[in-house]
N, C-alpha and C positions, 0 to 999 in steps of 0.2 A: 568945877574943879574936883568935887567928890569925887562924879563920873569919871575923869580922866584917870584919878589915880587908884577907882577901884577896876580899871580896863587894865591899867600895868601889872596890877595882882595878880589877875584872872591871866595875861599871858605868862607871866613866868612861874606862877603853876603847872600850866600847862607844858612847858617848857621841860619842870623837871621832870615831869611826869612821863614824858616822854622820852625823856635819858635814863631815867631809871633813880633817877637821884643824884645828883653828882656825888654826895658822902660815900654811898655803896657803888658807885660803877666801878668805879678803882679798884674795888676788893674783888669781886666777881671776877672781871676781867682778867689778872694776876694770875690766879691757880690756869687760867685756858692758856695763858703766853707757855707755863710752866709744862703743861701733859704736852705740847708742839713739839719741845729741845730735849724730850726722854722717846729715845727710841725705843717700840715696843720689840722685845725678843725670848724667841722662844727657848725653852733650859729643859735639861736633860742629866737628873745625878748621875753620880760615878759610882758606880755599886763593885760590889765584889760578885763573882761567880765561877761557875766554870766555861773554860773556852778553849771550842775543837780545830783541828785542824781538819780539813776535808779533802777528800778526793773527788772532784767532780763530774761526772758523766750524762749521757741520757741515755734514753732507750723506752722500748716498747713493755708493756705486762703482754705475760705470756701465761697461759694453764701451762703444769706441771704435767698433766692427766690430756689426755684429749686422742679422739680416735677418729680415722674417717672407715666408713660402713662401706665397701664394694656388692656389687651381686656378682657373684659366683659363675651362676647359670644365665643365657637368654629368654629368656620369656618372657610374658605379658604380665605389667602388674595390675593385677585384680583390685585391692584395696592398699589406701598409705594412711597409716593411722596416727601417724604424727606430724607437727608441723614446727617451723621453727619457733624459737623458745617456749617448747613444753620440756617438761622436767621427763627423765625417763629411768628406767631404773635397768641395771644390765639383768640382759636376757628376756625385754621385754620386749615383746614383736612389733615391730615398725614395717612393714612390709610384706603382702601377701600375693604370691606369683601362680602364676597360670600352673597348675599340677598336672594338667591331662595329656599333656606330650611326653613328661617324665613317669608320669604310670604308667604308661603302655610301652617306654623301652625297660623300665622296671619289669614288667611281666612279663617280655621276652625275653628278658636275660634271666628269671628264674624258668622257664621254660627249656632253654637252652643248658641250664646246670642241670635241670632232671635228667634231660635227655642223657647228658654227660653221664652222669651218675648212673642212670643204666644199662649205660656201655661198657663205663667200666665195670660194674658188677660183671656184666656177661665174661670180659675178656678174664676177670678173677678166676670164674672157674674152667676157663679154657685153661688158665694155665696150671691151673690144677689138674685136671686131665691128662696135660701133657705131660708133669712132673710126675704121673704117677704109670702112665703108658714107660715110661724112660725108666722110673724105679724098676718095673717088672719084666723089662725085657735084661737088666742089670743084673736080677736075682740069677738069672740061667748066661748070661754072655757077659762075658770075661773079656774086653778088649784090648788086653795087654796078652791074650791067647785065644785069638779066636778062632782056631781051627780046633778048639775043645770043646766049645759049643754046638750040641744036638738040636737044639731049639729052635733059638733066634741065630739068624746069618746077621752078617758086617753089614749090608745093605739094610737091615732092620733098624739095628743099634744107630746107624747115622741118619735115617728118616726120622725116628724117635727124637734123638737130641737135637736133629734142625726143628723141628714143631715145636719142641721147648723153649728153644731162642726166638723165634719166632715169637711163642703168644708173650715172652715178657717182654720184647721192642716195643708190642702193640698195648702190653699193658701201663708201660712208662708213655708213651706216648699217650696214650688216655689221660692215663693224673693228670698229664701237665695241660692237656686241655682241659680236665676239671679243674683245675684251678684258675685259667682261665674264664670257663663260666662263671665260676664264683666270685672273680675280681670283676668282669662285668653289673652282675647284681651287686656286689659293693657299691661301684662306680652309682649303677641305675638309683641304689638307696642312699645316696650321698647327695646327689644331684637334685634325690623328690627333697629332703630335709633342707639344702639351700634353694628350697621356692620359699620359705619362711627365712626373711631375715630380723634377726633380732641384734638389740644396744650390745656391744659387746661390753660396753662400761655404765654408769649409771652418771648422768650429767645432764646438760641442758644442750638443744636441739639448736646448733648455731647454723647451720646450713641445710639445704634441700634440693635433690635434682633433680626429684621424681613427680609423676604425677599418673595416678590415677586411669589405665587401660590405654597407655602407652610401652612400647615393644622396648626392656629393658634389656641392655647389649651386657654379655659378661665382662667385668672387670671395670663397667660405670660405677663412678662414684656416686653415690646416691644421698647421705648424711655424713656432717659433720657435727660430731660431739665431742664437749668442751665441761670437763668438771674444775667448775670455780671454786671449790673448797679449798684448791695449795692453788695458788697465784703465785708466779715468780716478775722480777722482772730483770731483762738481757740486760748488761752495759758490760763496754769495754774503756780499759784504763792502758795509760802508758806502761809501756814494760818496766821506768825507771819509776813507776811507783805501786811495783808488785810486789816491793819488799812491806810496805804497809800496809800489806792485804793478808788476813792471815780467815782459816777456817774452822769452825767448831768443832766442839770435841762431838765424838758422836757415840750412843750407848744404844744397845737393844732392846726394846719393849718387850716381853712377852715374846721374846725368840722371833722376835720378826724384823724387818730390816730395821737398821741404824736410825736411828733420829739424832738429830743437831740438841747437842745443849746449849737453849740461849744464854745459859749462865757466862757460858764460855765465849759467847756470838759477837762480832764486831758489826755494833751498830751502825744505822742507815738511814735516811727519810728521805722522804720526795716527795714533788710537788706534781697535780697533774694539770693539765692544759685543759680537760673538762670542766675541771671544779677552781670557779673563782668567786669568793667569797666576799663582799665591800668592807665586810666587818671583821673580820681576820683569815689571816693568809693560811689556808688547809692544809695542812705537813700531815705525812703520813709513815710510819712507822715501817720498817721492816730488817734487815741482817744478813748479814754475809751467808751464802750458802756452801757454792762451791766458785773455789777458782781455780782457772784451767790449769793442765799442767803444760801447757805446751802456748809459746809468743807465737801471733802471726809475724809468719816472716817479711809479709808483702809492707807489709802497714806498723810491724811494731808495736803491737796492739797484743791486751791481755785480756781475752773472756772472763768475766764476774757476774753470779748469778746470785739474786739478793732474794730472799724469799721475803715474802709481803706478807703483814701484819694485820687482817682490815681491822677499820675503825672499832666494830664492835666488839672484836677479842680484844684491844688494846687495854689492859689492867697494869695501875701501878705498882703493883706489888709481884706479881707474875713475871713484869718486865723489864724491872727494877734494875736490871743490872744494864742492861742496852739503855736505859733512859739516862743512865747516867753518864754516858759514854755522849750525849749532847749537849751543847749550850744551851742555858739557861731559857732565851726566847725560842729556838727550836724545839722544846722537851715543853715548855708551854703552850705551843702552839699545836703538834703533836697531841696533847692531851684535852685541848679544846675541839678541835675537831674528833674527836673519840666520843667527847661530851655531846657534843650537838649530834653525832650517828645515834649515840643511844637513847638519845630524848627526843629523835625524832624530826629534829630544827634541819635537817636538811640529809638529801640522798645523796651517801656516798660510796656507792656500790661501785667495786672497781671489778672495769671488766679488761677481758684479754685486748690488745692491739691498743688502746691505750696509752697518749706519749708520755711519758715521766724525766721531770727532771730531775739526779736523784746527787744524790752526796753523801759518801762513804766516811766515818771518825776513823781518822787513823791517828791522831792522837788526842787526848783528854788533858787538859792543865786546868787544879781545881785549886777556886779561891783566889783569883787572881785579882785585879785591880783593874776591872775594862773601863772606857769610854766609849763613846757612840762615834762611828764614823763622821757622821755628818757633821761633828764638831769641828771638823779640819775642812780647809776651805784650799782648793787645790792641790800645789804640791809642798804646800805649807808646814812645819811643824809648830803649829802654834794653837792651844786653848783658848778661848775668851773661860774666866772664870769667874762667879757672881759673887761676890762679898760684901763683906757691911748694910747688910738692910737700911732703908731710908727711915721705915715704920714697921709696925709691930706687925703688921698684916702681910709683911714678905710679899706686896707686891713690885715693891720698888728694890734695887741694887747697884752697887758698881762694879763694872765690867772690870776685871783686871788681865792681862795677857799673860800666859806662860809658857814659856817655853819649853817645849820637849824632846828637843832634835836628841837622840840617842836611846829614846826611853822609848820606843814605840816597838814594841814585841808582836804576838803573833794576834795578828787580822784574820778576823772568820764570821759571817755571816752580819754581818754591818757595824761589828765593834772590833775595839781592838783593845789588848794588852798593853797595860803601862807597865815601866818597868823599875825595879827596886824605887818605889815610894817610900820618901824618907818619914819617920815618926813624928817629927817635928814640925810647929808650927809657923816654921820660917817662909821665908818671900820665897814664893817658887812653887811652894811643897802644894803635894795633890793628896785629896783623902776620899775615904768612902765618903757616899752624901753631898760634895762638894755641887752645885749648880756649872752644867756646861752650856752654853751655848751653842745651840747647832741648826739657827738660821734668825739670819737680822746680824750676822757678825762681822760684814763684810767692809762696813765702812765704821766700824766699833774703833774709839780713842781709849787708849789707858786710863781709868779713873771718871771716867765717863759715866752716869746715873742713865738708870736703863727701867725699863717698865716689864714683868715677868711675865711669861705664861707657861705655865708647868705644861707639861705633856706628860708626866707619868712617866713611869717603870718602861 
């Protein structure tokens, strides 16, 4: 009997040992029903900032600076001493041509000016001769009375003065063939100095057509060079939004041309297709430069050229005035990638051809009341808003809905504008700091207990 009833023991120890206890399953169990009927969602405060309005475009980076090199002359090139992307400086020789066909029509065109030259000399003192035969048959013949003449007869006096006409036809005709020889030898000394071609700018070597005792034809283009120190980049805007395009004031350095005051500058950024980052999106800095004066007529289009900022010049106190002219996450984005150019964390060398997407501030509203786009779930005007903590740890909340049909002002870069927030802490009312929801909102009930997860600024 012991046996039997120490066997029943042994099973329903077993028993609970294997439920867990019937006292504590209940408990355990409980809190798991409860984390299943809170849907987890993610929030997003409503801060205050400034927020722009954009003109949008793309386009290519272009050098401001850049020259293509021609040869001049035909000839053979002997040596090419540079190749593409070396640095060069202007006036540095890139090119060495065959000299020995152009020295030899060089020293027959100085050949040809001596000769000239002592032609002319000779015919100089013919006509000296002959001016002075003509003076002295003049001293004794009078030819306004020449039958008072003992001396010289009228046949004298008119051989005289045709020899005088004569040597100065021949001596005008000489000059002007001395100046011909000597525009030859110009020519011949022009021609030996274009076997040497040199950078006519100082920049970097983006193209090449030459190569090394190959027969160079005049007028080949042989180098393209491109200085990346002013980078622009092209874009065209609609005509009916070239009244929000306006251009800097411009002042002269040291007497030399105009420069743009960025104080004055209407801010710019842009993004490129080269550079994509997993850890934040690379905005790039730059300013209105010039805008055309003149619409295409084909297309209704308004040329706008934005001069480009790179990363390592970007300072905030330098640029302080164009940085302000962006939204809050563009002007932080903007100056993280300037951060990572100067420490190194990544290359962002912008070069010409380059596609950009770029976005022009044509107006500033500062201090405003944004929300995050993704708070709005279609063509909805509706918030989920988090209120009432469940626990001190703000990870729990209840979802409340509000409404905002009327209040939704200017959208720009993934948030938008609330409009006239009332001070008060009435049903409805929206404040800085509030928690937004903006995903997990979609099947959200009023009053509803939800589980947080902050995503930050």
């Amino acid at each position: 009997m012991n046996r039997i009833i120490l066997g029943l023991g042994l099973l329903t120890v077993a028993f609970l040992t294997a439920c867990g206890g019937s006292a504590n399953w209940g408990e355990k169990k409980a809190p798991q029903e409860g984390e299943k009927k809170d849907p987890i969602v993610d929030v997003l405060a409503l801060r205050r900032s400034n927020i722009a309005l954009y003109e949008r475009s793309t386009g290519r980076i272009d050098a401001h600076d850049a020259a293509d090199v021609y040869a001049r002359v035909s000839e053979v090139a002997l040596a090419v001493h540079v190749e593409v992307g070396d640095q060069v400086q202007a006036g540095q020789l890139l090119v060495q041509l065959d000299e020995r066909n152009v020295q030899i029509q060089l020293t027959s065109a100085r050949l040809a000016a001596e000769e000239s030259r002592l032609s002319l000399a000779k015919l100089r003192l013919d006509l000296d001769k002959t001016e002075a035969d003509l003076k002295r048959i003049m001293e004794y013949y009078d030819p306004a009375k020449p039958e008072s003449s003992k001396v010289f007869t009228k046949d004298a006096y008119d051989n005289a003065l045709l020899a005088r006409d004569k040597a100065r036809n021949a001596l005008d005709a000489a000059e002007v063939q001395q100046k011909k020889a000597q525009s030859d030898v110009d020519k011949a000394e022009l021609a030996l100095s274009q076997c040497k071609i040199f950078a006519p700018i100082s920049g970097t070597v983006v193209e090449r057509n030459v190569r090394a005792n190959e027969l160079v034809n005049a007028s080949t283009k042989l180098y393209r060079i491109t200085d990346f120190s002013l980078l622009e980049l092209k874009l065209e805007v609609p005509e009916a939004s070239m009244r929000n395009l306006r251009e800097p004031a411009r002042t002269a350095v040291n007497g030399g041309q105009p420069q743009p005051d960025i104080s004055t500058a209407q801010a710019a950024f842009f993004t490129l297709t080269a550079y994509r980052n997993p850890k934040f999106e690379e905005r790039f800095l730059g300013f209105v430069d010039r805008v055309a004066p003149t619409v295409d007529q084909a297309r209704g289009m308004v040329a706008v050229t934005v001069r480009v900022v790179p990363p390592l010049q970007v300072d905030g106190e330098t640029h302080k005035a164009i940085l302000a002219q962006l939204d809050a996450d563009s002007r932080k984005a903007v100056l993280e990638t300037a951060a990572a150019a100067k420490s190194g964390k990544g290359s962002y060398t912008i070069k010409p051809g380059m596609w950009a997407d770029a976005r022009v501030a044509s107006e500033v509203r500062e201090g405003v009341l944004v929300a995050p786009g993704a708070g709005l779930v279609g063509d909805t005007e509706v918030l989920w808003i988090i209120s009432k903590p469940k626990s001190s740890d703000e990870k729990t909340g209840v979802a409340r809905r509000v409404d905002i049909r009327g209040r939704r002002g200017v959208t720009s870069e993934g948030v938008f504008e609330i409009l006239m927030p009332r001070p008060s802490r009435e049903e409805g009312d929206l404040r800085e700091g509030d928690l937004v929801v903006v995903r997990g909102q979609t099947l959200l009930r009023d009053g509803q207990n939800v589980r947080l997860n902050y995503l930050g600024q």
